[in-house]
C-alpha positions in Angstrom: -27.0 28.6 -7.3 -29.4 25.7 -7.2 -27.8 22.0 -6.5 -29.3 19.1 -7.3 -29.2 16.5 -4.2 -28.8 12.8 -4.3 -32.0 10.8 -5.3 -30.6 8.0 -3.2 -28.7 7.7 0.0 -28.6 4.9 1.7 -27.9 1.2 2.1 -27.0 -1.4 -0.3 -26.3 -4.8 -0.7 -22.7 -6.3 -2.7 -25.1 -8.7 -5.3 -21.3 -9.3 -7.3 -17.8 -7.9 -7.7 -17.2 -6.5 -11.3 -14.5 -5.2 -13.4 -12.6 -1.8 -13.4 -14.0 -1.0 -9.8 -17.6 -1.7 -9.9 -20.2 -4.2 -7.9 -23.4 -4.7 -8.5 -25.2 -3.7 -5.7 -29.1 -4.3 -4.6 -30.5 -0.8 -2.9 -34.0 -0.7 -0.9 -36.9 -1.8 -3.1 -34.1 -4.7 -4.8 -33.4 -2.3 -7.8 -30.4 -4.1 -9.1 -27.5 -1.9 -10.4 -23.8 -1.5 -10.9 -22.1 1.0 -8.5 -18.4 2.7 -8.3 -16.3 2.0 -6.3 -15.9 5.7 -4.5 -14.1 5.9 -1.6 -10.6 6.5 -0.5 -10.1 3.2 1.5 -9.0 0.7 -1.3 -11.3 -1.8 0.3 -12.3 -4.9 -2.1 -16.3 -5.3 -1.2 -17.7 -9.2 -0.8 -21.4 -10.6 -2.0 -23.0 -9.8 1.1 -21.6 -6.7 2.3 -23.7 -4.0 2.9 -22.3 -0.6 1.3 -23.4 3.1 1.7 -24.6 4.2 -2.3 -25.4 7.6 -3.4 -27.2 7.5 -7.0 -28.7 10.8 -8.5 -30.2 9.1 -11.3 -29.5 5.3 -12.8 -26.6 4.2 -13.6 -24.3 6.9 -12.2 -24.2 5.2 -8.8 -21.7 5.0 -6.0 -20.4 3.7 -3.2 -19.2 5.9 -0.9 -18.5 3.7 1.9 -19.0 0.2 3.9 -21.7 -0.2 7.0 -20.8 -4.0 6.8 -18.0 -5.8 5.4 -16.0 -9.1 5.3 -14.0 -8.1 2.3 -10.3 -6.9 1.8 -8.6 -3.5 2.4 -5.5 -4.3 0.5 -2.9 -1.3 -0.2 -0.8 -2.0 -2.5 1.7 0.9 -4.1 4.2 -0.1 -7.0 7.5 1.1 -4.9 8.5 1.1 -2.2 6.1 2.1 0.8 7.3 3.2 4.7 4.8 3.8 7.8 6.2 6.5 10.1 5.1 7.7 13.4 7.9 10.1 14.2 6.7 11.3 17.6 4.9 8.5 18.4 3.8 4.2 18.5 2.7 1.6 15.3 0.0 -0.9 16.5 -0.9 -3.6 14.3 -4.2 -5.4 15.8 -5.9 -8.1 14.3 -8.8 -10.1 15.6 -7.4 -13.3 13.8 -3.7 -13.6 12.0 -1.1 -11.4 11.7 0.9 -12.9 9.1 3.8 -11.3 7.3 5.6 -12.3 4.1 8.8 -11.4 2.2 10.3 -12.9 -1.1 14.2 -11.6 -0.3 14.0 -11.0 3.4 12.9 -9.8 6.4 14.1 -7.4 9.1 13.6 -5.8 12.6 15.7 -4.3 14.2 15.7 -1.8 17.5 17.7 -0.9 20.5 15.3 -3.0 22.9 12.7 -5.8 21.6 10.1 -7.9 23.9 8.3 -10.9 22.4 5.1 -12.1 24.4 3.6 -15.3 23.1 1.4 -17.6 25.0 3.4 -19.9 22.6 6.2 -19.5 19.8 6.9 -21.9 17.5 9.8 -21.0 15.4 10.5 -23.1 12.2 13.3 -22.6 10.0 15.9 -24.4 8.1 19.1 -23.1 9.0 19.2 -21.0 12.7 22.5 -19.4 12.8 22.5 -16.2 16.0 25.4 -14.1 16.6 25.3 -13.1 20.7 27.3 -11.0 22.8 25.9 -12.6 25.9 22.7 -15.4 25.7 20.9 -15.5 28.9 17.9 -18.6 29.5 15.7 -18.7 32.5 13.1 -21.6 32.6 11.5 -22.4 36.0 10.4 -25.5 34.5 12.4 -27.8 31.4 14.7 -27.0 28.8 14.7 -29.6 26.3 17.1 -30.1 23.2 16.3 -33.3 20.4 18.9 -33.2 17.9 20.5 -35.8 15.7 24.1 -34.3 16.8 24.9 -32.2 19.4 27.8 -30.2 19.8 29.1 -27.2 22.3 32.3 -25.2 21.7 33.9 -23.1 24.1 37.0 -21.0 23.5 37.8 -20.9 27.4 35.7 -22.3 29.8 32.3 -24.7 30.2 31.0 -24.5 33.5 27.5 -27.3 34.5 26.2 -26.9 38.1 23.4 -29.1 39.1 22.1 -30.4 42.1 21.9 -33.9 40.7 23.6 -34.8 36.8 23.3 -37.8 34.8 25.4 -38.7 31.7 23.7 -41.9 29.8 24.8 -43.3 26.6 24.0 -46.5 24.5 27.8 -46.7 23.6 31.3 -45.4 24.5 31.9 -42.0 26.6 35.3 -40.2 25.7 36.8 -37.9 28.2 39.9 -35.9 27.1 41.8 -33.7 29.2 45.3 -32.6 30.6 44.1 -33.6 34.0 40.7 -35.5 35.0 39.5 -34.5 38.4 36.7 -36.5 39.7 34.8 -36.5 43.2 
C-alpha cells in the first residue's frame, strides 16, 4: 500500500481567527490559507502565533500544533468537571495570575492548609470564622481600624503587656463585681 505524505509540514503564521475552528494562517512563501484547528489541546491561537500546519493539497490544511503562542487554552466541559491525582500532588503554576472565580461559591477544604504570601490582601464584605482555638504570632504590629470594636468572652479576657495604654476622646466605663487596680 502506497501513502501519500504531506505536501507541507511546517511552520505558519495565525494571519486571523475564524469561525467553526479555523485561522487563516500564512505558511513559508506567504501563501495565505485557512487552516483547522487539529489538535487535542483546545487552545484558542492569536494573530501572531506561530502554529505547526500539515497541508496535502489546498485547502485541506491543518494545524496540528503551536511552536509559539500567546493565545488561550481554555477547557470548558458543560457538567461538571473534577481533577484527580489519587496517589499523588496538583500544581497550578502560572507565570502571571492565578485567579479563580465562582458564581455560587467557593470551597477548600483539607485536614492541614499552609498559605505563603509575600502579601495577602483579603477583601470581603461580611468575614464571619468559626475557630476552635485562633492562634496570632507577629514579631512586629498587629493593627485593627474599625468603626466599632467589640470582644466577647464567655469566661475569661486575659491582656499582658509590658507597657498598655488606654486613650479615648470621651468617657471610659468599667463594670465589674470588684475593680482591682495596681
Amino acid at each position: 500500500m502506497i501513502v501519500e505524505t504531506a505536501g507541507y509540514l511546517g511552520p505558519a503564521r495565525v494571519l486571523a481567527a475564524g469561525e467553526s475552528g479555523y485561522v487563516q494562517v500564512a505558511m513559508a512563501g506567504d501563501d495565505v490559507m485557512w487552516a483547522r484547528m487539529a489538535m487535542a489541546v483546545p487552545y484558542r491561537p492569536e494573530p501572531g502565533d506561530e502554529v505547526l500546519v500539515i497541508c496535502n493539497e489546498p485547502p485541506h490544511a491543518y494545524v496540528i500544533g503551536v511552536l509559539h503562542g500567546h493565545g488561550t487554552t481554555t477547557l470548558r466541559v458543560p457538567c461538571d468537571l473534577r481533577l484527580e491525582a489519587p496517589r499523588g500532588e496538583v500544581h497550578i503554576v502560572a507565570g502571571k495570575t492565578i485567579r479563580m472565580r465562582s458564581e455560587v461559591a467557593m470551597e477548600l477544604g483539607a485536614p492541614h492548609g499552609t498559605f505563603r504570601f509575600g502579601r495577602l490582601n483579603v477583601l470581603v464584605t461580611t468575614l464571619v470564622q468559626r475557630l476552635t482555638n485562633a492562634f496570632t504570632w507577629a514579631t512586629g504590629l498587629v493593627q485593627a481600624k474599625s468603626g466599632r470594636l467589640r470582644w466577647i468572652a464567655e469566661e475569661g479576657w486575659f491582656v499582658r503587656a509590658r507597657r498598655a495604654h488606654v486613650r479615648t476622646t470621651d468617657n471610659i466605663h468599667i463594670t465589674g463585681k470588684t475593680v482591682h487596680l495596681g
